[in-house]
C-alpha positions in Angstrom: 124.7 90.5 87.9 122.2 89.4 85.2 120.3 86.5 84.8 117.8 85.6 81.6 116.7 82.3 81.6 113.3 81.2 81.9 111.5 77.9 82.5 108.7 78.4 80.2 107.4 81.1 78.0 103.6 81.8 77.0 102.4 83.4 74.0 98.6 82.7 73.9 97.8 86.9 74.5 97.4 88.6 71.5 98.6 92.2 73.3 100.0 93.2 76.0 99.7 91.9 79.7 98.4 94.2 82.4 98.3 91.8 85.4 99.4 88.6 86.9 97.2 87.2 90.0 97.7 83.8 91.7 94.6 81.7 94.4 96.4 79.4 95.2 95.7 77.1 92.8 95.6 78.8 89.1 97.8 81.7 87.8 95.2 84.3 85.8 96.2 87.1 83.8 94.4 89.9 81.9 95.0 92.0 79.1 95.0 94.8 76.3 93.4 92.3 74.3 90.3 92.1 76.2 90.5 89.0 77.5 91.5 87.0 80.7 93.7 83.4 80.9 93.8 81.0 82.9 97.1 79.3 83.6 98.5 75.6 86.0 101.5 76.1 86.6 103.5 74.4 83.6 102.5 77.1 81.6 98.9 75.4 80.2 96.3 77.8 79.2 93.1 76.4 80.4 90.2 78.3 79.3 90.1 82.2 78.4 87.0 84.5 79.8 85.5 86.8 77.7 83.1 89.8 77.8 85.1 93.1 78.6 85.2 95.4 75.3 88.3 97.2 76.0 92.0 96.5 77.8 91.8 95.1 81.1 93.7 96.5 83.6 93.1 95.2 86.9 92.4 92.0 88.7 91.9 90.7 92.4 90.2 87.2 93.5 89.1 85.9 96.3 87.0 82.9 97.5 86.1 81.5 94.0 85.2 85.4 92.8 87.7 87.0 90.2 86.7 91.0 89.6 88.0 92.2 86.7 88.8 96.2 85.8 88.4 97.6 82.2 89.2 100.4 80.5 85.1 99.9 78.9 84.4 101.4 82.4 82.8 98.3 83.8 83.7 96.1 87.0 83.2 92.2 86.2 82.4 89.5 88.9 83.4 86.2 88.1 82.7 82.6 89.1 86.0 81.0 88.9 84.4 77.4 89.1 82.3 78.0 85.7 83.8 80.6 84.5 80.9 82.9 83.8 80.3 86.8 84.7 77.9 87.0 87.6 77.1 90.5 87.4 78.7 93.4 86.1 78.8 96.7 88.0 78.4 99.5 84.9 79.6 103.2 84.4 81.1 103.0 88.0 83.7 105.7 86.4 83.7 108.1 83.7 86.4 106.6 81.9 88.7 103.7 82.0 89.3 102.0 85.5 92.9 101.1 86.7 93.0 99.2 89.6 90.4 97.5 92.0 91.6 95.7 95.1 89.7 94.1 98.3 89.1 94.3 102.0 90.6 91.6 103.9 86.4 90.2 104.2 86.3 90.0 100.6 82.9 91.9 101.1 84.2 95.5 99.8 85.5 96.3 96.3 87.7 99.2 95.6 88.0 100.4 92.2 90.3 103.4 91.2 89.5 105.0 87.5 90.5 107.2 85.0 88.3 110.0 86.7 90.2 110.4 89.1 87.3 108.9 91.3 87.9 105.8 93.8 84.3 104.0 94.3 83.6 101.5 97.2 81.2 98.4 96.1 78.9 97.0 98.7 79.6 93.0 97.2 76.7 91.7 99.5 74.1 94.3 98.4 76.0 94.8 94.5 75.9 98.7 94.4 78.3 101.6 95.4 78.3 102.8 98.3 80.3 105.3 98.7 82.8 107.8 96.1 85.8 109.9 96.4 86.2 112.3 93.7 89.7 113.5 92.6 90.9 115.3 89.8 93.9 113.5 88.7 93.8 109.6 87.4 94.3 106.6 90.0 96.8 104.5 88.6 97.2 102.0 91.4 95.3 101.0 95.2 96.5 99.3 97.5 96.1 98.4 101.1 97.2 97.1 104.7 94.8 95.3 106.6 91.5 96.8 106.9 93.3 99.7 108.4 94.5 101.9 105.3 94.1 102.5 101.2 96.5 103.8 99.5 96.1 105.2 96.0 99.0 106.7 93.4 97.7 109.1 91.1 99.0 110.4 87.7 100.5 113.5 88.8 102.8 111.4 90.9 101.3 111.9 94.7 100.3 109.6 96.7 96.9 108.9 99.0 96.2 107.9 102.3 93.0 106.7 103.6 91.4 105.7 107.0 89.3 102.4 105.4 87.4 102.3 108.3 85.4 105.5 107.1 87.5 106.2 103.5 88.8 109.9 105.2 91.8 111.0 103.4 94.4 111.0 106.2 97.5 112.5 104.2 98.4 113.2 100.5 102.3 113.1 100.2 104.7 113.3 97.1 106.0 110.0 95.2 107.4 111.0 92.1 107.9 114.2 89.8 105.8 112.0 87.4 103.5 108.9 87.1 103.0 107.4 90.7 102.4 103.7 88.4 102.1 101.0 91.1 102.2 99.7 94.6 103.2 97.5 97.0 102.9 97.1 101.0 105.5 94.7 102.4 106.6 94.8 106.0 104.4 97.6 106.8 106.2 99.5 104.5 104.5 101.1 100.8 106.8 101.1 98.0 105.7 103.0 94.6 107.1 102.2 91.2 107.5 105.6 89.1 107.7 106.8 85.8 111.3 108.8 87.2 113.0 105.3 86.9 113.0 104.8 91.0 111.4 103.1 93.8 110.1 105.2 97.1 109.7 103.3 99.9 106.9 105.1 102.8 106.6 104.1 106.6 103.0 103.4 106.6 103.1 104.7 110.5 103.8 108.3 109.9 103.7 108.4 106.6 107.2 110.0 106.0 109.7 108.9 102.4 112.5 106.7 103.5 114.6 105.0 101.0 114.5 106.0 96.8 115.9 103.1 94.9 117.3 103.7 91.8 119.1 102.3 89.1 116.5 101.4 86.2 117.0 102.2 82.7 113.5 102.4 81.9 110.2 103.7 83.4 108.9 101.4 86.8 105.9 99.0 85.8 105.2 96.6 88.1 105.8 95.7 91.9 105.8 92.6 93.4 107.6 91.8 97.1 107.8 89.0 100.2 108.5 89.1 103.6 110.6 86.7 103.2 110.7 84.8 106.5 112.0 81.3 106.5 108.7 80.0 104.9 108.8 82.6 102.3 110.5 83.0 99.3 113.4 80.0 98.2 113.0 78.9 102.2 115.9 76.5 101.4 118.1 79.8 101.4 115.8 81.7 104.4 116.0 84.9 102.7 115.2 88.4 104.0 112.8 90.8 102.4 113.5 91.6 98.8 111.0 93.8 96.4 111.0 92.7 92.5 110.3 95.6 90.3 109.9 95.9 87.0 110.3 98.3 84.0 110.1 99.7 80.7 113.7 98.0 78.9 112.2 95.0 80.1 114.6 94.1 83.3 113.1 93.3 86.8 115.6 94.2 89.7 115.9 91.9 92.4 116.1 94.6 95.9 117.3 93.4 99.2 115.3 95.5 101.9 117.0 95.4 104.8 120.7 96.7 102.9 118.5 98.8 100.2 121.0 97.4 97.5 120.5 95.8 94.2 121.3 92.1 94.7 120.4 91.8 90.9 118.6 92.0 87.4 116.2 89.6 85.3 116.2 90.3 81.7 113.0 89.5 81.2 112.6 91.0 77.7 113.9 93.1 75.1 112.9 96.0 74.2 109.5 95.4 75.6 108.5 96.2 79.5 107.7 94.1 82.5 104.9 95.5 82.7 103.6 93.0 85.2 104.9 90.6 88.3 103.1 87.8 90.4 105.2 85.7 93.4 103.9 82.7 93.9 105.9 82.2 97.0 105.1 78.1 98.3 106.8 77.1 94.4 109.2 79.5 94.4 108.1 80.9 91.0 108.5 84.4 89.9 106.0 85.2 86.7 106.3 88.0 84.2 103.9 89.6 82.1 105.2 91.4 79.0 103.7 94.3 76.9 104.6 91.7 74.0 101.8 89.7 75.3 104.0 87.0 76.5 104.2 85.3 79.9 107.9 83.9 81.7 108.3 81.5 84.1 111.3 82.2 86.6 112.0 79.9 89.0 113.8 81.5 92.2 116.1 78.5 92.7 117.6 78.8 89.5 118.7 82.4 90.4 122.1 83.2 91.2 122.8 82.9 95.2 123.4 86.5 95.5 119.8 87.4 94.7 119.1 85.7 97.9 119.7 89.1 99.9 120.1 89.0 103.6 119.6 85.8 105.8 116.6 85.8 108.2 116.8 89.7 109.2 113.5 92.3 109.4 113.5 95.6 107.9 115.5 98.2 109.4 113.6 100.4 111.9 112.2 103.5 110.3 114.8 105.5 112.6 117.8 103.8 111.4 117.1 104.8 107.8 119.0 107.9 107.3 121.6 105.5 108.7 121.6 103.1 106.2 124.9 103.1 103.2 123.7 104.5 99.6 124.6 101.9 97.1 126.3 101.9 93.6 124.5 100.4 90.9 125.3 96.7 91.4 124.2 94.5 89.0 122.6 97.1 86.9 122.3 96.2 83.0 122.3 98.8 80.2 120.6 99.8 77.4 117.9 102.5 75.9 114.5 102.9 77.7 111.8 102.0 75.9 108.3 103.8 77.0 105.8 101.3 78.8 103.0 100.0 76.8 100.8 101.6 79.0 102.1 105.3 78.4 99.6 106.1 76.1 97.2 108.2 76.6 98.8 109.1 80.1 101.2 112.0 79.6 104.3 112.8 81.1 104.0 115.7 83.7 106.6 118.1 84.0 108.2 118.7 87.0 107.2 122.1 87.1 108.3 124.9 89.7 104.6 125.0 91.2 105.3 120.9 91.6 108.6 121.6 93.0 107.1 124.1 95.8 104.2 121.5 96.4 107.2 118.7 97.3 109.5 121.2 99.2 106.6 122.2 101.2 105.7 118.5 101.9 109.4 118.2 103.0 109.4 121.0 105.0 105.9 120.0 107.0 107.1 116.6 107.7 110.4 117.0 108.4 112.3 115.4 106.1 115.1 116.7 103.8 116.0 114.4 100.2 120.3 113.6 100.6 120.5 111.3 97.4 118.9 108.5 97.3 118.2 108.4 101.1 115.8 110.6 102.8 116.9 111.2 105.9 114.3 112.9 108.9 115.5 115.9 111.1 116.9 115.4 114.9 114.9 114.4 117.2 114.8 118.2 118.9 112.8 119.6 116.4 110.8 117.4 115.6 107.0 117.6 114.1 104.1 116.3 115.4 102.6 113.5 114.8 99.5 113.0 112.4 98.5 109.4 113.2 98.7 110.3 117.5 96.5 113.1 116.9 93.6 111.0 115.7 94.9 107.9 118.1 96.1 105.4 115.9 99.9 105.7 116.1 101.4 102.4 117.1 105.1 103.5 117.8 104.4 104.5 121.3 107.5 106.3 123.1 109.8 105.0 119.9 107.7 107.6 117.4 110.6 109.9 115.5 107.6 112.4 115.8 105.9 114.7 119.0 102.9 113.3 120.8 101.7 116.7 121.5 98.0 117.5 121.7 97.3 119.4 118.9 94.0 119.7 116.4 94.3 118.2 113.2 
C-alpha cells in the first residue's frame, strides 16, 4: 500500500536537507545550504541562523541550546531564544563532522567526523575532553541512556561503547556498505544501509536479529516510537513501528513486533528522504528531502493498516529466529536514485577480506544469516556472554548466552 499526500510542503532551503529535530515547541532543520530553519508547526519559517560555511549535517537541542555539525569542521552552540552562536568549538575534526548527539544531562557533546575520530565536549568547561581515533568515517551516533554510544562507520560496521568511560565494548558488522544512520527504540538499534535494508541489534548482547528489506533505493534516514498508548496516533494504540527512509524517495512504514511492511510514503520523486523527525503528541511525521523541501504528514490521515499491531512490545530477543519472513507488502517500484549525500563517500565493495571479517563475526557470536532473519544457535552450544563478563548484562537466567567466568 502507498500513500502520497501531504499536508503542507516547504521550499524555503535552497539544497538539500540533512536533518529534522523537534523541542517541543519548534521543528528546526539544517542543510547543504549552510543554513538552519526554524519552523511552527503550519509550516511557517520563522527566522533562519547563519554562520556555518559548509553543509550542515547534524543537529541535537536541548534546554534552549541547539549544536549544530558542519562539514567546515566546526561544532556550533546556539541560543534558541535569540538565536545567536554562543561559542563555536573549532577544528574538533580533520574534516567534515557527521553527527553529534547528547548525554541524557545535556552536559556532554558527542560529535562523530569525517576522520574517523569521535570527540567528547566537556559543555560546562567548553573544550574536549576526551578522543577516539578510528580509521574509517562516522556517519551516525547514537545512544541509550547514559549507558551506551553507538557509532556506524563508512565501511559499514558498527561501534559499541561503555559511555561511562567511552571503552569500545564490541565492533560488529551492519552492512556490506555504508552503515548511514541510527536509531534505538525499545532497547533495540536499528541501522539504515546503503544495501537497501534495515538491521535491527539487541542492545543486550549485541547479536543481529531481524534485516528488513524491501527498499528500492539506498537507506537515509531513521526515525521510530514505542508506540504505547500515548505514543504515536494514540486514538489507534499502536505498537512499535520504525519509519525509514531512502534514496527513490519512499519512507516505509515497519511494524516491529511482526517485522512486516505495513506500508510506503511516497514522499518524493526521484529525490531521497534523506531525513525523518516524529513529532509524536501531534501525530505528525516530517520529511526532509535532498530537493530541499520539507512535507508534512499527518499519521491520522494514513491508511489504518500502517497502524501495525495493537498495544504489543517487541518480541523477546529469543523468539526472533521464530518470527515469519515476510513478502514485500506494500512495496512501490521504481529506479534507485543515489542519496544526495553519496558524494564524496564511496561505495565499498564487499570484498572477500570483508566477507571473512562478517563470517568470523558470525561465527564468534553465534549467529548464522537464513534470509532475512538471523537466527542464534541452540542453547547447548552456546557462547559466552560479553556484557556478564564485565557485569552489566541485564538478562539474568533468560540470557541466550553462557554466564561462565571467563577474561575478556
Amino acid at each position: 500500500m502507498e500513500f502520497s499526500t501531504s499536508r503542507h510542503t516547504a521550499r524555503e532551503h535552497t539544497h538539500g536537507v540533512s536533518v529534522l529535530a523537534w523541542n517541543g515547541i519548534r521543528l528546526y532543520s539544517a542543510s547543504k545550504d549552510t543554513t538552519i530553519k526554524e519552523w511552527d508547526l503550519n509550516g511557517n519559517c520563522l527566522r533562519s541562523f547563519t554562520g556555518h560555511t559548509r553543509w550542515i549535517r547534524c543537529l541535537v537541542l536541548t534546554n534552549g541550546r541547539m549544536y549544530s555539525g558542519s562539514w567546515d569542521g566546526s561544532v556550533r552552540e546556539w541560543d534558541l531564544n535569540t538565536g545567536t552562536c554562543l561559542r563555536v568549538f573549532e577544528d574538533v575534526h580533520e574534516g567534515g563532522v557527521n553527527s553529534v548527539i547528547l548525554d541524557d544531562q545535556g552536559q556532554r557533546l558527542y560529535s562523530g567526523g569525517e576522520d574517523g575520530a569521535i570527540c567528547i565536549h566537556d559543555l560546562v568547561i567548553g573544550d574536549v575532553v576526551d578522543r577516539w581515533e578510528g580509521s574509517d568515517p562516522i556517519l551516525a551516533l547514537s545512544s541509550l541512556g547514559n549507558l551506551f554510544v553507538f557509532a556506524s562507520h563508512s565501511n559499514g560496521t558498527l561501534s559499541l561503547f561503555d559511555a561511562s568511560n567511552f571503552e569500545l565494548l564490541e565492533t560488529t558488522v551492519s552492512s556490506s556498505s555504508e552503515a548511514t544512520a541510527l536509531a534505538v527504540v525499545a532497547d533495540r538499534l536499528y541501522s539504515a544501509n546503503n544495501d537497501k535494508t534495515v538491521r535491527e541489534f539487541d542492545v543486550d548482547d549485541w547479536v543481529a536479529q531481524r534485516v528488513f528489506r524491501g527498499h528500492l533505493g539506498f537507506v537515509a534516514s531513521l526515525v521510530g516510537s514505542a508506540g504505547t498508548s500515548e505514543g504515536v496516533d494514540a486514538s489507534r494504540n499502536t505498537g512499535p513501528r520504525l519509519f525509514s527512509g531512502d534514496s527513490s524517495g519512499t519512507v516505509k512504514v515497519w511494524d516491529l513486533v511482526t517485522g512486516s511492511c505495513l506500508g510506503t510514503l511516497r514522499a518524493f520523486d526521484g529525490r531521497s528522504a534523506s531525513s525523518l523527525c516524529l513529532v509524536e503528541e501531534h501525530n505528525l511525521l516530517l520529511v526532509g528531502g535532498s530537493n530541499g523541501e520539507i512535507k508534512w504528514f499527518h499519521l491520522s490521515d494514513l491508511p489504518h493498516s500502517f497502524a501495525g499491531s495493537v498495544g504489543q512490545p517487541l518480541p523477546p530477543a529469543s523468539k526472533v529466529s521464530n518470527l515469519p519472513q515476510h513478502a514485500n507488502d506494500g512495496f512501490y517500484g521504481g529506479g534507485a536514485v543515489y542519496p544526495h549525500f553519496q558524494q564524496p563517500y564511496g561505495q565499498h565493495p564487499y570484498s572477500s577480506a570483508f566477507h571473512n571479517q562478517q563470517q568470523r563475526y558470525e561465527s564468534s557470536f553465534g549467529v548464522q544469516s537464513h534470509g532475512n532473519i538471523v537466527s542464534t544457535l541452540s542453547s547447548a552450544g552456546r557462547p559466552p556472554c560479553h556484557f556478564f563478563a564485565r557485569g552489566q548484562c541485564r538478562n539474568g537466567d533468560s540470557c541466550r548466552f553462557s554466564h561462565t567466568n571467563r577474561a575478556v
